[in-house]
N, C-alpha and C positions, 0 to 999 in steps of 0.2 A: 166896740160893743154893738150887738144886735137884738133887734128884736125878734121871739123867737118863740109859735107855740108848738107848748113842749108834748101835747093830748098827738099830735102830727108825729113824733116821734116814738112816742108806748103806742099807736096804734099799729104804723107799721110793724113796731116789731111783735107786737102779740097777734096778727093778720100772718105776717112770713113765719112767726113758729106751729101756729093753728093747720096753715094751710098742708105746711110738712108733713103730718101725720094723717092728710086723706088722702084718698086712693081715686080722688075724682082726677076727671080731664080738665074740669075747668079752675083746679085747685093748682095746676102748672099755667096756667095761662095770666099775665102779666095785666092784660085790660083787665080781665076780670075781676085780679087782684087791687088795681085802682077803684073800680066801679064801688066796690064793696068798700074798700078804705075814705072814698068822698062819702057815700051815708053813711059809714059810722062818724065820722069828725062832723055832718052838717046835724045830729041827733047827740051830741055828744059836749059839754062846754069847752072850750078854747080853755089850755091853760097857757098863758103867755108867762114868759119868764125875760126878765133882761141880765139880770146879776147873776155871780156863781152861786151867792148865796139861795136866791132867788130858784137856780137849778136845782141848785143840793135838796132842798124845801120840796120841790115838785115832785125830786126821785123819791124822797123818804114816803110820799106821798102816794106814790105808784106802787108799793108796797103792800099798801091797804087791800085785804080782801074785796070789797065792796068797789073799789077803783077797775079791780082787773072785772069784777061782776058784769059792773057796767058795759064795758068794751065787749068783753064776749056775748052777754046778751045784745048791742045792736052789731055784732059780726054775724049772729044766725040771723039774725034778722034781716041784715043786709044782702045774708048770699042767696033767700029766698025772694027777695027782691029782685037780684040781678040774676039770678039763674032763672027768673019765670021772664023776665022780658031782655031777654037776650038781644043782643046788637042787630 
């Protein structure tokens, strides 16, 4: 068993399917992609999960309108962040 937060996993994946459908430069670029994924997870709570049940609970939970809200309001948030101070 591990300990494992799960908010690290629905971000990624809703940051890689968001980024897919712009036509920016910095929406292919890999840092950029991290910069944006550390402020939304440090603005965002931890869902830690250990058990399957525990997972299953998280996913049923990532479902929620208001879950995925969340994440997408701090992903614009975050890419006007890291697109105004650039590396």
């Amino acid at each position: 068993m591990e300990i494992k937060n799960y908010m690290e996993v629905v971000v990624k994946e809703v940051v890689d399917q968001e980024m897919k459908k712009m036509n920016e430069d910095w929406a292919k670029d890999e840092r950029f992609k991290l910069d944006v994924m550390a402020l939304i997870l440090n603005r965002l709570p931890a869902r830690y999960v250990v058990t399957g049940k525990g997972w299953i609970m998280t996913k049923i939970r990532e479902t929620e309108v208001q879950f995925q809200a969340d994440i997408l309001r701090e992903m614009i948030r975050a890419i006007k962040i890291v697109e105004n101070n650039p590396r």
